[in-house]
C-alpha positions as CSV (number, residue, x, y, z in Angstrom):
1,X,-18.4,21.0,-43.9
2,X,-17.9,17.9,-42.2
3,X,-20.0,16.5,-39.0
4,X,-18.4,16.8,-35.8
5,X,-18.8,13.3,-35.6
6,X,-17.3,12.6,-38.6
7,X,-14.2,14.2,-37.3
8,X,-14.1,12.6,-34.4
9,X,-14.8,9.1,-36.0
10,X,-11.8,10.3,-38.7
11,X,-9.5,11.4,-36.0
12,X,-10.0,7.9,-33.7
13,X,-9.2,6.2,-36.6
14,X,-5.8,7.7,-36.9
15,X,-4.8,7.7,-33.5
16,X,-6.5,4.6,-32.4
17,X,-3.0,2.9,-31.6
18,X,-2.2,5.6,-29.2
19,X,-5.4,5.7,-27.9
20,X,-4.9,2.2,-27.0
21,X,-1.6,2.6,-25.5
22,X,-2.7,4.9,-23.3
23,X,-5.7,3.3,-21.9
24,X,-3.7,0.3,-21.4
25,X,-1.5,2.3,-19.2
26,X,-4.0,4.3,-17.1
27,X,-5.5,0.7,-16.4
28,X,-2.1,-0.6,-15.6
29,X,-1.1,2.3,-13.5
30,X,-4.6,1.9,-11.9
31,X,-4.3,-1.7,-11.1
32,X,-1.1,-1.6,-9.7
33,X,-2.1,1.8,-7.5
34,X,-4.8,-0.3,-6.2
35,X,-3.2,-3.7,-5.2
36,X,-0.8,-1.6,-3.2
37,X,-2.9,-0.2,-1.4
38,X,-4.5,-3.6,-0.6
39,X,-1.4,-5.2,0.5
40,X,-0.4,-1.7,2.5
41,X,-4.1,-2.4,4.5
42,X,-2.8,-5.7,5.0
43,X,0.0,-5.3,6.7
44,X,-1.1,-2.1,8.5
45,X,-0.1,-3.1,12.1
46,X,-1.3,-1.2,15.7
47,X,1.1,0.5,17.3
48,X,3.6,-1.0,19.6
49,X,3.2,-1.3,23.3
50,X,5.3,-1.6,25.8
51,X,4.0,-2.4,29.6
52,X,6.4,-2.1,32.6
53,X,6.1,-4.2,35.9
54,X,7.8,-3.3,39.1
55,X,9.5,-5.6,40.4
56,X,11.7,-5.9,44.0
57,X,15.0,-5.9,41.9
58,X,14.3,-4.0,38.7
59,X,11.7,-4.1,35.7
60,X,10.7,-6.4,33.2
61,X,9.4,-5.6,29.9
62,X,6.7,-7.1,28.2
63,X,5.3,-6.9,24.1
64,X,1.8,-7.4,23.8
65,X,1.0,-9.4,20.8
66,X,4.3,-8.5,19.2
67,X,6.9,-11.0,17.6
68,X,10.0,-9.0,18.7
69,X,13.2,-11.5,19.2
70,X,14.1,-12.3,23.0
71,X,17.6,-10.1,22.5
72,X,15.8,-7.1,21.7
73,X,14.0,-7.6,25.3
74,X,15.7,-5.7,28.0
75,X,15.0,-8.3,31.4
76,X,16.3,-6.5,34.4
77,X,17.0,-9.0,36.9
């Protein structure tokens, strides 16, 4: 009877192009997992927030630190 390790070495052998396929794509599936989640920490913002000011005639509203376009700010006058 053969060694366990000869099996092993025997059945490697054999199946060593699908054994390289598929560490090839659990690396690739890995690597693209992880620079995902890299760019996703990136961009990962704060929430938005919105201060009001009384004013005589109305409110104005003001975006802290946001880069929000001038027609999307509501300026009660």
């Amino acid at each position: 009877m053969k060694s366990i390790l000869t099996k092993i070495k025997q059945w490697t052998i054999i199946h060593q192009s699908d054994i390289i396929l598929l560490i090839g794509v659990i690396l690739i599936s890995l690597l693209s997992f992880a620079m995902g989640y890299i760019v996703a920490k990136e961009k990962e913002k704060g929430p938005i927030k919105i201060e009001f000011k009384s004013h005589e005639l109305g409110c104005e509203f003001y975006a802290n630190d946001m880069r929000i376009p001038d027609s999307y700010i509501r300026k009660d006058s």
